[in-house]
Rosetta silent file (secondary structure, phi, psi, omega in degrees, C-alpha in Angstrom):
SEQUENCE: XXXXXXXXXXXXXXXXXXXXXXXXXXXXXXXXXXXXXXXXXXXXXXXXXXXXXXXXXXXXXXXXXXXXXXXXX
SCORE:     score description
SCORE:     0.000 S_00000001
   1 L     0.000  128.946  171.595   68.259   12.058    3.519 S_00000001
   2 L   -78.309  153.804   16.367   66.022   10.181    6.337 S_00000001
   3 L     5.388  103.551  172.113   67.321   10.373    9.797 S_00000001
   4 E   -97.887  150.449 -176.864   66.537    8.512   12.928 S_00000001
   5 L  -123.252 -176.381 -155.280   67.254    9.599   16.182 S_00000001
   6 L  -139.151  120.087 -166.427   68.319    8.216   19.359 S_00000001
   7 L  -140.847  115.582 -171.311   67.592    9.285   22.359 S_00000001
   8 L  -156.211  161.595 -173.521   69.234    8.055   25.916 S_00000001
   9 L   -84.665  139.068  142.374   70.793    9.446   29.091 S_00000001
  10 E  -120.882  128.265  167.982   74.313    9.314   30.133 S_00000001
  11 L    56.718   62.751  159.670   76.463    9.940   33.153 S_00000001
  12 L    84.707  -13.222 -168.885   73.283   12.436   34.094 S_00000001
  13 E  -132.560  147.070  157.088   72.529   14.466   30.898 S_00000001
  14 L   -26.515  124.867 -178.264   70.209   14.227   27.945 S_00000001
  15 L  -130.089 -177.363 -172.720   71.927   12.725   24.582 S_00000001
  16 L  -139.373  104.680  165.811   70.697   12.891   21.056 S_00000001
  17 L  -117.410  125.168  173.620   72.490   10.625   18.141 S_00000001
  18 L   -82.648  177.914 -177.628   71.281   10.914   14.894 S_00000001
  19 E  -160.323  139.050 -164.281   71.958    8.010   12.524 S_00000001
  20 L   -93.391  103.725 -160.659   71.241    7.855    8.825 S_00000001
  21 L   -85.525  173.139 -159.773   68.896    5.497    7.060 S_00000001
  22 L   -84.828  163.852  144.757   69.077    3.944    3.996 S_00000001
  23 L  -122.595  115.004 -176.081   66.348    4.757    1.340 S_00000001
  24 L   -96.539  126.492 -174.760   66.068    2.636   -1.487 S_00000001
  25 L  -101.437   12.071  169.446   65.169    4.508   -4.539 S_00000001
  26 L  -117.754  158.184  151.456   64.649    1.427   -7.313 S_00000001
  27 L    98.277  168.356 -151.285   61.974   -1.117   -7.119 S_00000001
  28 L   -75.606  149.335 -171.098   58.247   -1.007   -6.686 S_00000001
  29 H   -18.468  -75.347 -178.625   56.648    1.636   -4.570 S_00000001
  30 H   -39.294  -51.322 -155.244   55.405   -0.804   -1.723 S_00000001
  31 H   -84.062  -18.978 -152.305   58.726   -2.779   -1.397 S_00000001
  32 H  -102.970  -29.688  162.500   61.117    0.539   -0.865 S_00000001
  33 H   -77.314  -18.355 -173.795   58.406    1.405    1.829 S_00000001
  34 H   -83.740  -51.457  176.667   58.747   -1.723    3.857 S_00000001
  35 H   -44.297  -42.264 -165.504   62.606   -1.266    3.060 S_00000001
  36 H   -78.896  -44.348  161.866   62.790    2.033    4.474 S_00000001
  37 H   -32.998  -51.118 -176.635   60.452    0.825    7.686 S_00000001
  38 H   -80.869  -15.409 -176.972   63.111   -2.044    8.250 S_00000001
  39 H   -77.619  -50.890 -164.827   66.180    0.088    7.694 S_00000001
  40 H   -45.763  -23.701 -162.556   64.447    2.493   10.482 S_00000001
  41 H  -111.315  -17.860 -166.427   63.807   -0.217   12.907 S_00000001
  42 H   -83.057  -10.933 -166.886   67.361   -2.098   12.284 S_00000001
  43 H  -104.284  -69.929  148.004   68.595    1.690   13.410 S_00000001
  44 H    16.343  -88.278 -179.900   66.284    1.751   16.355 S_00000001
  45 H   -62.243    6.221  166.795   67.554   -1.559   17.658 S_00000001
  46 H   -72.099  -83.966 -169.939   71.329   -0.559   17.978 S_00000001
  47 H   -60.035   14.023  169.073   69.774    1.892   20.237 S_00000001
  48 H  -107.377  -54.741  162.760   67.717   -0.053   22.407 S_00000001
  49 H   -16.415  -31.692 -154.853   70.777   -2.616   22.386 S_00000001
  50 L  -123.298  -31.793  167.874   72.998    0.167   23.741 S_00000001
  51 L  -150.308   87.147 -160.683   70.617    2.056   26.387 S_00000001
  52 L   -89.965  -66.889  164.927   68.002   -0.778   26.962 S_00000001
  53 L     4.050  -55.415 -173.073   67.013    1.169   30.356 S_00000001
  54 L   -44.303  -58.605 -144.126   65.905    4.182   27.726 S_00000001
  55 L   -92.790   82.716 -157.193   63.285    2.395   26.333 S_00000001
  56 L  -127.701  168.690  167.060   60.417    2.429   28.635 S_00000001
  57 L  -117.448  123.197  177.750   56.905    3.652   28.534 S_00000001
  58 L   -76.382  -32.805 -171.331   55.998    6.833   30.988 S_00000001
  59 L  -155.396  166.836 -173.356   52.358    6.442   30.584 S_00000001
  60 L   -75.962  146.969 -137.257   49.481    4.380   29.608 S_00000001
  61 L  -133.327  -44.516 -156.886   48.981    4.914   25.970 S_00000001
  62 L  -132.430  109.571  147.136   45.558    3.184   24.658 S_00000001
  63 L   -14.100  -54.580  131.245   42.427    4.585   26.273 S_00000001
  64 L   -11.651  -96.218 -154.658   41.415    0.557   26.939 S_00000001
  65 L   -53.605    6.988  157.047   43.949    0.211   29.054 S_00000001
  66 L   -66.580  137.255  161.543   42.868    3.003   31.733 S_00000001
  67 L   -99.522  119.307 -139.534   41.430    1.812   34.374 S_00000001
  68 H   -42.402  -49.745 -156.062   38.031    3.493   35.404 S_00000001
  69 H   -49.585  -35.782 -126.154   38.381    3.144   39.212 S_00000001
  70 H  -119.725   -6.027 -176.746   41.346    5.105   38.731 S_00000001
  71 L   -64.862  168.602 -168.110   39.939    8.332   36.626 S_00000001
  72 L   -83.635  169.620  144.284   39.990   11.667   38.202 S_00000001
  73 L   -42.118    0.000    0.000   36.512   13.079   39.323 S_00000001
C-alpha cells in the first residue's frame, strides 16, 4: 500500500492525514508509473484545496535563485 500524507495546521496544532493511493498493478511498466504519479498528485490537490495557506515555500530552494549580495561572509 502507497500512502500520501497531508500535512496542515488547525485551530493552532500540527495535523497529519494520511490518504491512500491507488497503484495500478496491470499494464506496461511506464504507464502504472505515470498512473501512480497522477493518483499521488490528484491526493495532494484535495489537500492544497482544503489548507491552501499550508502550501508555501519557507526558503529559497535552487542555488540560482540566491542572491549573491545577500550571502553571509
Amino acid at each position: 500500500m502507497l500512502l500520501a500524507a497531508e500535512l496542515y495546521l488547525a485551530d493552532g496544532r500540527n495535523n497529519v492525514r494520511f490518504m491512500p493511493v491507488d497503484v495500478p498493478d496491470e499494464g506496461e511498466r511506464s504507464r502504472r508509473i505515470f498512473r501512480t504519479v497522477q493518483n499521488i498528485a490528484e491526493r495532494f490537490e484535495v489537500g492544497v484545496a482544503a489548507h491552501p495557506t499550508d502550501w508555501h515555500m519557507m526558503q529559497r530552494v535552487w542555488v540560482d535563485d540566491l542572491d549573491p549580495s545577500k550571502a553571509p561572509e
